[in-house]
N, CA, C and O atoms as a Tinker XYZ file with bonds, in Angstrom:
   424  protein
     1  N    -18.544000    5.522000   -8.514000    73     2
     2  CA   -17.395000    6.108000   -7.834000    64     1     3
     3  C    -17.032000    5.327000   -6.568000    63     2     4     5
     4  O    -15.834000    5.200000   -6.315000    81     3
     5  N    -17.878000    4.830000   -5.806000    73     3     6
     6  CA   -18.017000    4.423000   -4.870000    64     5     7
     7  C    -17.304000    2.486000   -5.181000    63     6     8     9
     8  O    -16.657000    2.044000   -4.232000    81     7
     9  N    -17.410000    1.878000   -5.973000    73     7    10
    10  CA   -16.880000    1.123000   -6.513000    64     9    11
    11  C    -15.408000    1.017000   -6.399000    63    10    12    13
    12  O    -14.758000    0.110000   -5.879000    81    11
    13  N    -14.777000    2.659000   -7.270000    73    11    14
    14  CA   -13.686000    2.476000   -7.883000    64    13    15
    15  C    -13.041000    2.981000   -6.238000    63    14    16    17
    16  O    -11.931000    2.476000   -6.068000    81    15
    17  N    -13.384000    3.628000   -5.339000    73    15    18
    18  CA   -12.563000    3.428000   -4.067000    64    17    19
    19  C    -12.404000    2.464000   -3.001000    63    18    20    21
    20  O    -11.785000    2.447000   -1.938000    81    19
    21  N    -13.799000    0.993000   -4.150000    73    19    22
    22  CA   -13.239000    0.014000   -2.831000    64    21    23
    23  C    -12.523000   -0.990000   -3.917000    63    22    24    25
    24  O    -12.490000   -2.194000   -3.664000    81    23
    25  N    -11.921000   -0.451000   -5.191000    73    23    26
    26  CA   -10.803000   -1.018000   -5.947000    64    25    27
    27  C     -9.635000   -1.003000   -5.322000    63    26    28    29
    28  O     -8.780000   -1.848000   -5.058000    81    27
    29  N     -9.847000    0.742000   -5.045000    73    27    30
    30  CA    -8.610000    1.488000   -4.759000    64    29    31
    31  C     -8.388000    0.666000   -3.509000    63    30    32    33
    32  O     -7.257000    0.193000   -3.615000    81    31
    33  N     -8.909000    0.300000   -2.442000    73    31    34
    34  CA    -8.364000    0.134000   -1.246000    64    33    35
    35  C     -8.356000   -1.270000   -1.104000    63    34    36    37
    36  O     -8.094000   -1.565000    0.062000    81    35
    37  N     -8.586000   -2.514000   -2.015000    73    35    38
    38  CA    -8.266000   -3.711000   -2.502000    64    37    39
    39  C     -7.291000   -3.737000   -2.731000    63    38    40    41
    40  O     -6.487000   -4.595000   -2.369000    81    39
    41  N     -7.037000   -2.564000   -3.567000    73    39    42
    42  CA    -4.846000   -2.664000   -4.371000    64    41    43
    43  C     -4.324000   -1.835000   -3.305000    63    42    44    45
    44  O     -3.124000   -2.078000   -3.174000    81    43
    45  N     -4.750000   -0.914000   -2.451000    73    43    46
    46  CA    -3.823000   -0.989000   -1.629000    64    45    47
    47  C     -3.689000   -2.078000   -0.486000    63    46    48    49
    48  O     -2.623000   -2.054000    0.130000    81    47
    49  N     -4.456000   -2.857000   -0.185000    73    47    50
    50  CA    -4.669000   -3.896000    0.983000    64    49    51
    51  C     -3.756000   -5.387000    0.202000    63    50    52    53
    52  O     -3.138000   -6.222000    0.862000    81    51
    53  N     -3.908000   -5.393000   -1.409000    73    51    54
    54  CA    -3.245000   -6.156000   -1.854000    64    53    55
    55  C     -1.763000   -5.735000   -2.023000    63    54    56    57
    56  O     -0.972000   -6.663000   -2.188000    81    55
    57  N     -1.431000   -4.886000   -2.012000    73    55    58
    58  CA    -0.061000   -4.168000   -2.348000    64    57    59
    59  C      0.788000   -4.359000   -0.823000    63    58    60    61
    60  O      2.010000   -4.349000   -0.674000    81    59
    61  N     -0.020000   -4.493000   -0.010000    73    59    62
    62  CA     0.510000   -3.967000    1.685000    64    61    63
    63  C      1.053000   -5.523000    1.981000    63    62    64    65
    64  O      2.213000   -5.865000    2.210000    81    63
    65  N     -0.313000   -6.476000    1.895000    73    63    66
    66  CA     0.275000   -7.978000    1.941000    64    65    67
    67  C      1.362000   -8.654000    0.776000    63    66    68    69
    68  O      1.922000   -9.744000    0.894000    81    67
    69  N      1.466000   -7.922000   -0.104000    73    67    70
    70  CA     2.466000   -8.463000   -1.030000    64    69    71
    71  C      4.058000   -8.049000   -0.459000    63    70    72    73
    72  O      5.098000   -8.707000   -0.476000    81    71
    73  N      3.712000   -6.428000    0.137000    73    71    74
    74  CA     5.108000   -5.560000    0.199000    64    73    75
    75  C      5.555000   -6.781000    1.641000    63    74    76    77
    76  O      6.640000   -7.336000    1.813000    81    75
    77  N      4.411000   -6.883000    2.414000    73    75    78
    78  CA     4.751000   -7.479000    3.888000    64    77    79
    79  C      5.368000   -8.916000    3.753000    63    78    80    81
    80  O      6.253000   -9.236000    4.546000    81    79
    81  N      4.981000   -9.731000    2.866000    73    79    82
    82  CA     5.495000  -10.924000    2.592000    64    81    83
    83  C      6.971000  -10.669000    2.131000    63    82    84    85
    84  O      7.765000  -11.348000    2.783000    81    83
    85  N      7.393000  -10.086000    1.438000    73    83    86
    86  CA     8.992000  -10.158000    0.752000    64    85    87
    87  C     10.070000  -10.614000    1.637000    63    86    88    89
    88  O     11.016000  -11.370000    1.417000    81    87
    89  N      9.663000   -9.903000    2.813000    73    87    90
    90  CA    11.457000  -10.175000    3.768000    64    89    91
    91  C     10.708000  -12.058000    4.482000    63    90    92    93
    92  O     11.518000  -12.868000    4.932000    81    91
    93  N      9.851000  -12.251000    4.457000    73    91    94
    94  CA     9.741000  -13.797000    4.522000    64    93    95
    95  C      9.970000  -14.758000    3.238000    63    94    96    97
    96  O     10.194000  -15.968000    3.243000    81    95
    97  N      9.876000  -14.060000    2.368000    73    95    98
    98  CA    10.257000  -14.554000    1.114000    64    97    99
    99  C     11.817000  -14.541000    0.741000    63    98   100   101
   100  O     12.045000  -14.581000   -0.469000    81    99
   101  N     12.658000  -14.502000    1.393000    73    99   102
   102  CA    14.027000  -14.259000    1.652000    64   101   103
   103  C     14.642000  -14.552000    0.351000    63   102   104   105
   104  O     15.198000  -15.611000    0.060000    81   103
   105  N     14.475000  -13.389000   -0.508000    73   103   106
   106  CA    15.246000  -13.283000   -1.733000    64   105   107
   107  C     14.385000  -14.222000   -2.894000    63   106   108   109
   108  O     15.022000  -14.728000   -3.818000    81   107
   109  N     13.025000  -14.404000   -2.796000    73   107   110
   110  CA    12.392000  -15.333000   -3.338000    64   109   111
   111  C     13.016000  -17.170000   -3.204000    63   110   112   113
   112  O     12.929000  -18.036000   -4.075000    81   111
   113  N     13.469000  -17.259000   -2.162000    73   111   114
   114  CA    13.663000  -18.408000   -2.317000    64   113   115
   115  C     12.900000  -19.077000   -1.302000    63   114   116   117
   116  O     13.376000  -20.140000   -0.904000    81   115
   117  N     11.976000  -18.743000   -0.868000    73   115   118
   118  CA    11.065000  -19.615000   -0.446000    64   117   119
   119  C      9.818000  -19.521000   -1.022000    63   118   120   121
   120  O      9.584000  -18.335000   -1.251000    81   119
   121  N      8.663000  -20.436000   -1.450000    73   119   122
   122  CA     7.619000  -20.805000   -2.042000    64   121   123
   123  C      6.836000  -19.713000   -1.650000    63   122   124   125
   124  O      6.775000  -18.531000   -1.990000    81   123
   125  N      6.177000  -20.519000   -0.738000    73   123   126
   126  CA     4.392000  -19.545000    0.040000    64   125   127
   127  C      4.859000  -18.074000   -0.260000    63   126   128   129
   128  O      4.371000  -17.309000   -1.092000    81   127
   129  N      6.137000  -17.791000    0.782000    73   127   130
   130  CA     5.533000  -16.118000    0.504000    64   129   131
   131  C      5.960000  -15.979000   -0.628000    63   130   132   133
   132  O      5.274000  -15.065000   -1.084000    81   131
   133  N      6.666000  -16.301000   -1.396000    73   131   134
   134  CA     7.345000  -15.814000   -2.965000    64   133   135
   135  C      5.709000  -15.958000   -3.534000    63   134   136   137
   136  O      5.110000  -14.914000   -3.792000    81   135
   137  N      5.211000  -16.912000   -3.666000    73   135   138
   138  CA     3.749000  -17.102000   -4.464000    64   137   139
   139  C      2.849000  -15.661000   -3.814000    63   138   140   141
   140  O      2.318000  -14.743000   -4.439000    81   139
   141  N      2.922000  -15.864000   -2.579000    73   139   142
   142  CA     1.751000  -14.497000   -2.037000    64   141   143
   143  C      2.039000  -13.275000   -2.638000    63   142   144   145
   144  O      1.293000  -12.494000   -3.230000    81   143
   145  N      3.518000  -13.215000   -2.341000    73   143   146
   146  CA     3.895000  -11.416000   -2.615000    64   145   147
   147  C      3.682000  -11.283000   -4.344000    63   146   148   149
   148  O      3.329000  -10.156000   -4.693000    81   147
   149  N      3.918000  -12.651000   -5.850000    73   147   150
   150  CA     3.475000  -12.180000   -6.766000    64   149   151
   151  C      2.111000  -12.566000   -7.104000    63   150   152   153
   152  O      1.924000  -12.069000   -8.215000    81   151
   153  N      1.100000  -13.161000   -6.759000    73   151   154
   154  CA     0.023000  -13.348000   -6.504000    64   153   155
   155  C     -0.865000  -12.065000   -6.502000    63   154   156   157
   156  O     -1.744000  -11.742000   -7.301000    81   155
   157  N     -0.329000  -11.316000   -5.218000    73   155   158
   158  CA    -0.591000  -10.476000   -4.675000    64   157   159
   159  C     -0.380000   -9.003000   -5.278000    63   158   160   161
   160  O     -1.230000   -8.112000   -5.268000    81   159
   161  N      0.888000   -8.922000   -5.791000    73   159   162
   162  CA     0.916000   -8.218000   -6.714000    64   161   163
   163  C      0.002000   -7.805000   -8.007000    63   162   164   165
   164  O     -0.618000   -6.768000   -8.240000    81   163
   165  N      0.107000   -8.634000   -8.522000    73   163   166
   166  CA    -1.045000   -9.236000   -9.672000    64   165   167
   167  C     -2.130000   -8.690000   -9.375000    63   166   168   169
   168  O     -2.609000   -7.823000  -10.106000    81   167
   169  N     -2.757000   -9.115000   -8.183000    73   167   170
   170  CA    -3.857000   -8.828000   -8.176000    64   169   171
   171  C     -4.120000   -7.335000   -7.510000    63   170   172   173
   172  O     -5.200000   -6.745000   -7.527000    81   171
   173  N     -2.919000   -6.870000   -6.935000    73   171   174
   174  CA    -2.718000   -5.292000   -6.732000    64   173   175
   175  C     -3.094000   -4.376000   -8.052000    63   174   176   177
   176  O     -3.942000   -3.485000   -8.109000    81   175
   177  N     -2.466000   -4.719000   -8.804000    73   175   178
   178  CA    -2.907000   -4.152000  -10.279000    64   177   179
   179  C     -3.564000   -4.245000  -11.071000    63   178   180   181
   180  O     -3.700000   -3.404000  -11.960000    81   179
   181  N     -4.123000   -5.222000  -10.985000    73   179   182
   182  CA    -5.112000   -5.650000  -12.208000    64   181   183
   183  C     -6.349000   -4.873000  -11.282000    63   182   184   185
   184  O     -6.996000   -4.177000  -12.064000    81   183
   185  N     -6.914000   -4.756000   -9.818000    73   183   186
   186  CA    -7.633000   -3.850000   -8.879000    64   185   187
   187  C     -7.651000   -2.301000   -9.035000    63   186   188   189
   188  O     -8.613000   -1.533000   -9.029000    81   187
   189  N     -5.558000   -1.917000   -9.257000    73   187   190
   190  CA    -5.484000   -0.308000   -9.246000    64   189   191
   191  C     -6.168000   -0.094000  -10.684000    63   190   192   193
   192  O     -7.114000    0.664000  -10.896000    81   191
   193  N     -5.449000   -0.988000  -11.735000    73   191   194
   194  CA    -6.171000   -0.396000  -13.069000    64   193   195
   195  C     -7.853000   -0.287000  -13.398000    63   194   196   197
   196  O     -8.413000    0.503000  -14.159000    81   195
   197  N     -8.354000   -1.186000  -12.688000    73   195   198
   198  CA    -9.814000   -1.308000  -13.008000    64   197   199
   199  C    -10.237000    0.061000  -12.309000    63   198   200   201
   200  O    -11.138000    0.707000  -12.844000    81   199
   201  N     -9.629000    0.551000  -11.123000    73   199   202
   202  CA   -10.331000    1.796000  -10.261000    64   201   203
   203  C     -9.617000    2.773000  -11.084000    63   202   204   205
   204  O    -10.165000    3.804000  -10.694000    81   203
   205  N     -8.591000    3.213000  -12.136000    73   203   206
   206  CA    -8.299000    3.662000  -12.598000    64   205   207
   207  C     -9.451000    4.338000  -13.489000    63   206   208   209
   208  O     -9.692000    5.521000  -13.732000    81   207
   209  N     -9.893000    3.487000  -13.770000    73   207   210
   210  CA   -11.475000    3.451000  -15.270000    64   209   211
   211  C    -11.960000    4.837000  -14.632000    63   210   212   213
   212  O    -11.881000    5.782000  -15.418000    81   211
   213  N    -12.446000    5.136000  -13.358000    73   211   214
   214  CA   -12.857000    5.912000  -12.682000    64   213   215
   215  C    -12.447000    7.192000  -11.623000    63   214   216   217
   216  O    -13.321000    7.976000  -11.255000    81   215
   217  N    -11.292000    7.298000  -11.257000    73   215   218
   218  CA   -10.377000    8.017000  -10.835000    64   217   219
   219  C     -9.026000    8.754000  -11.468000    63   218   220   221
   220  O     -8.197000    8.280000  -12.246000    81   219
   221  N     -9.085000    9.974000  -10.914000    73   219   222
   222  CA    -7.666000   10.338000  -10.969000    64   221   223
   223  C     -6.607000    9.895000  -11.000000    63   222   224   225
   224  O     -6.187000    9.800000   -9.847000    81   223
   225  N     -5.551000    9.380000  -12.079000    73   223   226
   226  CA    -4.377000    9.318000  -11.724000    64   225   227
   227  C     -3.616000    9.663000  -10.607000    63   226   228   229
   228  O     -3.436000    8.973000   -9.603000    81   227
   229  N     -3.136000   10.891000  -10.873000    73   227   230
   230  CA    -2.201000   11.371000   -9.977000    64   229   231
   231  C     -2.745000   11.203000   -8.374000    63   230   232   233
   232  O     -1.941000   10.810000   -7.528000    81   231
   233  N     -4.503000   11.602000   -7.901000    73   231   234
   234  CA    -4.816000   11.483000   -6.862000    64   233   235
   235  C     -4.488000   10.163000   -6.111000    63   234   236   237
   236  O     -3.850000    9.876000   -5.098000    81   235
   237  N     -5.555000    9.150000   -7.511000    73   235   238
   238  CA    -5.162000    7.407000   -6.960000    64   237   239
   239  C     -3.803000    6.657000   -6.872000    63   238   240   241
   240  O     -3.750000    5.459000   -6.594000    81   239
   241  N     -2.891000    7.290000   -7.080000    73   239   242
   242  CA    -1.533000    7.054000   -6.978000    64   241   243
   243  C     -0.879000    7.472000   -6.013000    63   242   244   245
   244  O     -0.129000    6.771000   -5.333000    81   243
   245  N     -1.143000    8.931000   -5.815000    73   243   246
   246  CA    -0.834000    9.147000   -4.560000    64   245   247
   247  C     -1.647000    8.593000   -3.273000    63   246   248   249
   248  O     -1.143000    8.644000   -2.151000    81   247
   249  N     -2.494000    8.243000   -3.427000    73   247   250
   250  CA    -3.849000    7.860000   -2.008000    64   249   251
   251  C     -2.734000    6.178000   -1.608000    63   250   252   253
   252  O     -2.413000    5.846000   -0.467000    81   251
   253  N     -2.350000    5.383000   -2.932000    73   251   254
   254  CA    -2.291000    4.193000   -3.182000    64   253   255
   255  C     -1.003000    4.054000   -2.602000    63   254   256   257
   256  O     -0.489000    3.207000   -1.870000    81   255
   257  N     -0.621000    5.106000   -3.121000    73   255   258
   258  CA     1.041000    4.880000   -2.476000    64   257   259
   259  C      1.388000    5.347000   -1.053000    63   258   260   261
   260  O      2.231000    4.830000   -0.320000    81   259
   261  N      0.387000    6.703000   -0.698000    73   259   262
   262  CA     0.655000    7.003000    0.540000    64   261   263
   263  C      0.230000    5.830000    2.021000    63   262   264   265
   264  O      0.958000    5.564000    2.977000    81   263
   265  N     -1.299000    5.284000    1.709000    73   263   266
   266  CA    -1.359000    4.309000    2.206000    64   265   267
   267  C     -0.661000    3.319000    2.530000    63   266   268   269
   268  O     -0.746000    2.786000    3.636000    81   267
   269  N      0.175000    2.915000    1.544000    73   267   270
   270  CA     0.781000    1.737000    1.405000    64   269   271
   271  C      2.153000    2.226000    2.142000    63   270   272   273
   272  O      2.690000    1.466000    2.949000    81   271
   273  N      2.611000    3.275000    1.905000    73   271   274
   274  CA     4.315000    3.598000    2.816000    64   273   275
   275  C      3.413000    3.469000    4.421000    63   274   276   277
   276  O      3.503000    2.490000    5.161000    81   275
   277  N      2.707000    4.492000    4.653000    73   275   278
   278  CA     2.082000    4.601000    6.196000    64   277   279
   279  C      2.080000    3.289000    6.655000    63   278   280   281
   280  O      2.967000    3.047000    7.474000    81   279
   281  N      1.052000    2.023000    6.251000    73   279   282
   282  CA     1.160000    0.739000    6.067000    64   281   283
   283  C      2.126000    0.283000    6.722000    63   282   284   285
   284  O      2.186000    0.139000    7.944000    81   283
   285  N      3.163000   -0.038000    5.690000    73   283   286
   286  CA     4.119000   -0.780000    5.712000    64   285   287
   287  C      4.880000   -0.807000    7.287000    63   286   288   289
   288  O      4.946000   -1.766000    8.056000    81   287
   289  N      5.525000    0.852000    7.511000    73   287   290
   290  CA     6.199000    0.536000    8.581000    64   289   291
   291  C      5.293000    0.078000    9.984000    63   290   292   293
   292  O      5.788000   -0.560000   10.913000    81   291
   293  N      4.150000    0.449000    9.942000    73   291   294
   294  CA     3.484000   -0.288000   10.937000    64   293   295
   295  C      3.524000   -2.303000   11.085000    63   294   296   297
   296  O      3.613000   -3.113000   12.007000    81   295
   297  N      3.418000   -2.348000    9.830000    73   295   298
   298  CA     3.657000   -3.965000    9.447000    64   297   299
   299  C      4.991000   -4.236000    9.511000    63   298   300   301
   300  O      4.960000   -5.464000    9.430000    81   299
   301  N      6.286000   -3.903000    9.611000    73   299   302
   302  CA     7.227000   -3.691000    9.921000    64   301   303
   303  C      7.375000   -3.838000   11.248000    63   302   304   305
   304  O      7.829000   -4.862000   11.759000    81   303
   305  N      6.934000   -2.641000   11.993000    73   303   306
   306  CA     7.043000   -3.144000   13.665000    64   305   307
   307  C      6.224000   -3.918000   14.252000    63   306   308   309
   308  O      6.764000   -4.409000   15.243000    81   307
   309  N      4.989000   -4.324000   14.086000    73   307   310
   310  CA     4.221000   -5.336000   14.288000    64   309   311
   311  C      5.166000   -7.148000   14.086000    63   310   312   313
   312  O      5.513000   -7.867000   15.023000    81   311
   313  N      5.246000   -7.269000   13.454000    73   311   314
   314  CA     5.225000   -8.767000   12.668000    64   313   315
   315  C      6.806000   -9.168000   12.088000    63   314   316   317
   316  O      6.994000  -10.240000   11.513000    81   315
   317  N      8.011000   -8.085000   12.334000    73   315   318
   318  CA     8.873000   -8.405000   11.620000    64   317   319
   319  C     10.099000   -7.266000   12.963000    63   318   320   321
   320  O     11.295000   -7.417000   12.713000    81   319
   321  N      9.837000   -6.431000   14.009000    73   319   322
   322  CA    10.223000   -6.669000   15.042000    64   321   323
   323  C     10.736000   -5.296000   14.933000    63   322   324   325
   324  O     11.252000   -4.801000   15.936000    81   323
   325  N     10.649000   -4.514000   13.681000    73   323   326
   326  CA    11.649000   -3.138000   13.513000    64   325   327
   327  C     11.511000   -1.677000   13.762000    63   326   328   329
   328  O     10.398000   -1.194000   13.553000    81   327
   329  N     12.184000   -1.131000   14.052000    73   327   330
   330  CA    11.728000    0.152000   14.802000    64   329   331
   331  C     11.230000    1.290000   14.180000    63   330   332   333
   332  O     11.632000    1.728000   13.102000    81   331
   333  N     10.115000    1.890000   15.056000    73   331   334
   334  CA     9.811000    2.994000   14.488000    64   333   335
   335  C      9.867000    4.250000   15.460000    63   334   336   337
   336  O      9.251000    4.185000   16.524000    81   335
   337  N     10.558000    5.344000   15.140000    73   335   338
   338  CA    10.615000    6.557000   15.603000    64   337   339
   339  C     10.256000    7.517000   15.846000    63   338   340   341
   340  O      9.442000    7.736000   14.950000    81   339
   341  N     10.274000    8.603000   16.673000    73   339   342
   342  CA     8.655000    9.605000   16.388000    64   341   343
   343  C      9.166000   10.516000   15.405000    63   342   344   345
   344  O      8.338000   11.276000   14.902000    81   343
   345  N     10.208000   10.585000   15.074000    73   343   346
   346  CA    10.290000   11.446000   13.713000    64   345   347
   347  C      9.827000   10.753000   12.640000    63   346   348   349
   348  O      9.468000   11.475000   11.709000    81   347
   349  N      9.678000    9.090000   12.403000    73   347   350
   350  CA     9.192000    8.839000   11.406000    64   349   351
   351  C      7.817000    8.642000   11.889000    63   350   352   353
   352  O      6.946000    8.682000   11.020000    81   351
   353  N      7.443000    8.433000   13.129000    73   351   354
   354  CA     6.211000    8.933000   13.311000    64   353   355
   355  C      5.363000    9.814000   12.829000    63   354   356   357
   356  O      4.292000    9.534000   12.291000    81   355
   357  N      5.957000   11.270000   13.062000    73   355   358
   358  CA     5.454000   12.457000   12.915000    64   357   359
   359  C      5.300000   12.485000   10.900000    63   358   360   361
   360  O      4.353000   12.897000   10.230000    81   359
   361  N      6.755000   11.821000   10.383000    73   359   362
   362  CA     6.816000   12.088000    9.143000    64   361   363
   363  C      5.318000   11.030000    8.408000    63   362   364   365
   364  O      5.015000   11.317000    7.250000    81   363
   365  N      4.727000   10.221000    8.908000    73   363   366
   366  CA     3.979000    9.265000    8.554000    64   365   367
   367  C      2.373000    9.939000    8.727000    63   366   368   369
   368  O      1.372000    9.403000    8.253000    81   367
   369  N      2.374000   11.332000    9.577000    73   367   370
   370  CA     1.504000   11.950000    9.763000    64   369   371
   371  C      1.464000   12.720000    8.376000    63   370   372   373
   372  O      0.628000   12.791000    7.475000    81   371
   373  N      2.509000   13.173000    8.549000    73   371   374
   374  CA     2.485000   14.173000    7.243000    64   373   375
   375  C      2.089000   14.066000    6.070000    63   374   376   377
   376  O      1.428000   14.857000    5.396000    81   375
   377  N      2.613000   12.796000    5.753000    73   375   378
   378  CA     2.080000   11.880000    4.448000    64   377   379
   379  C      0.230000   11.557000    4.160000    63   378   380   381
   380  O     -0.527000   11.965000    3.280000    81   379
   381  N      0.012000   10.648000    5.352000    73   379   382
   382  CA    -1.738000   11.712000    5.354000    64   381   383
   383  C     -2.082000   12.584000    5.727000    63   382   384   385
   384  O     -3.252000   12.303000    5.983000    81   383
   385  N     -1.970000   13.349000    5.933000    73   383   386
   386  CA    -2.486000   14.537000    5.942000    64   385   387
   387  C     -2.319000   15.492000    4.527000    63   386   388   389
   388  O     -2.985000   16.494000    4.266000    81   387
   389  N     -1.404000   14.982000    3.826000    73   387   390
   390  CA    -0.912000   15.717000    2.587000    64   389   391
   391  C     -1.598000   14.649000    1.568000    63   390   392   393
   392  O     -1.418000   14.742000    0.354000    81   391
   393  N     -2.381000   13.653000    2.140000    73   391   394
   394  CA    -2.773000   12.912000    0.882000    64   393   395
   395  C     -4.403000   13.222000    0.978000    63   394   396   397
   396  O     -5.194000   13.218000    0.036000    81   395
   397  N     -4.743000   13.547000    2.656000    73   395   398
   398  CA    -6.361000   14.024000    2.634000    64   397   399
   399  C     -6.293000   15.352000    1.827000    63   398   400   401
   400  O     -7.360000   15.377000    1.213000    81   399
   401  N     -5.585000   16.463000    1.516000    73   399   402
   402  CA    -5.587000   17.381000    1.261000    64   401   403
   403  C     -5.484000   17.487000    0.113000    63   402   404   405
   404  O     -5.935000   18.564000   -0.276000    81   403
   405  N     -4.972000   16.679000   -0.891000    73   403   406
   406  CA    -4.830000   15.783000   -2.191000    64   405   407
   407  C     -6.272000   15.816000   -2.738000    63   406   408   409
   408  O     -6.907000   16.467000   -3.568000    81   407
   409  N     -6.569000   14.394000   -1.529000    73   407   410
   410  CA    -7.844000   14.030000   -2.122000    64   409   411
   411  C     -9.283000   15.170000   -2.025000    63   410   412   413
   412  O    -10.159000   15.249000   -2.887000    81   411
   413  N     -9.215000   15.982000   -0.731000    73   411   414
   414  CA   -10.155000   17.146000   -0.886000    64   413   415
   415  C    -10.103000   18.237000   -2.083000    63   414   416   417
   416  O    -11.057000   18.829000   -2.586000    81   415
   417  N     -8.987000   18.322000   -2.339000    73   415   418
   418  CA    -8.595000   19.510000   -2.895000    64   417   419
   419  C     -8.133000   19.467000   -4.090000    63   418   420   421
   420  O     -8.114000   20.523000   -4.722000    81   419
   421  N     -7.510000   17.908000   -4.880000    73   419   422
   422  CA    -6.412000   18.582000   -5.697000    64   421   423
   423  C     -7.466000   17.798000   -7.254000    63   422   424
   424  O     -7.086000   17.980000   -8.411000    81   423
C-alpha cells in the first residue's frame, strides 16, 4: 500500500511539472518544454496506473487531481508571475480538506 502512494505522489509530482511546463512550451512550439510536459506526462500515467493496481479509483483520482489543481496555482504565482486571491485561496483550502475527508472516510 505504501508503494502504491509513493506512485500516487510520483504522478502527481509528474503531472504538476508537465502541467507547469506548457505556458513555456508556447503552443508546443518550443522543444525542451514541449519534450518535458509529454515526457512527463507519460510518465504521469504509466505511475497513476501502476498505483492504480492498489488503490481506489475514485479516491486516487480525486487525491491526484486535487493535488495537482492546489499545485498548480501556487506554480503559477511562483515562476510564471500570476495572481492569486484569498478567495481562491480559501477555495484551494477547501479542495484539501474535502480530499483529506475523501481519503479518511470515503
Amino acid at each position: 500500500m505504501i508503494a502504491a502512494y509513493l506512485l500516487l505522489a510520483a504522478s502527481v509530482t509528474l503531472e504538476i511539472v508537465a502541467t507547469s511546463t506548457l505556458p513555456a512550451s508556447q503552443g508546443f512550439t518550443k522543444l525542451k518544454p514541449s519534450l518535458v510536459s509529454i515526457i512527463g506526462y507519460a510518465a504521469c500515467f504509466f505511475c497513476f496506473g501502476h498505483a492504480l493496481s492498489s488503490l481506489n479509483l475514485g479516491i486516487a483520482y480525486a487525491t491526484w487531481g486535487a493535488v495537482g489543481t492546489v499545485a498548480t496555482p501556487i506554480v503559477g504565482y511562483l515562476f510564471y508571475k500570476q495572481r492569486v486571491t484569498k478567495i481562491g485561496l480559501f477555495a484551494l483550502v477547501l479542495i484539501i480538506g474535502s480530499v483529506v475527508v475523501l481519503n479518511l472516510y470515503g
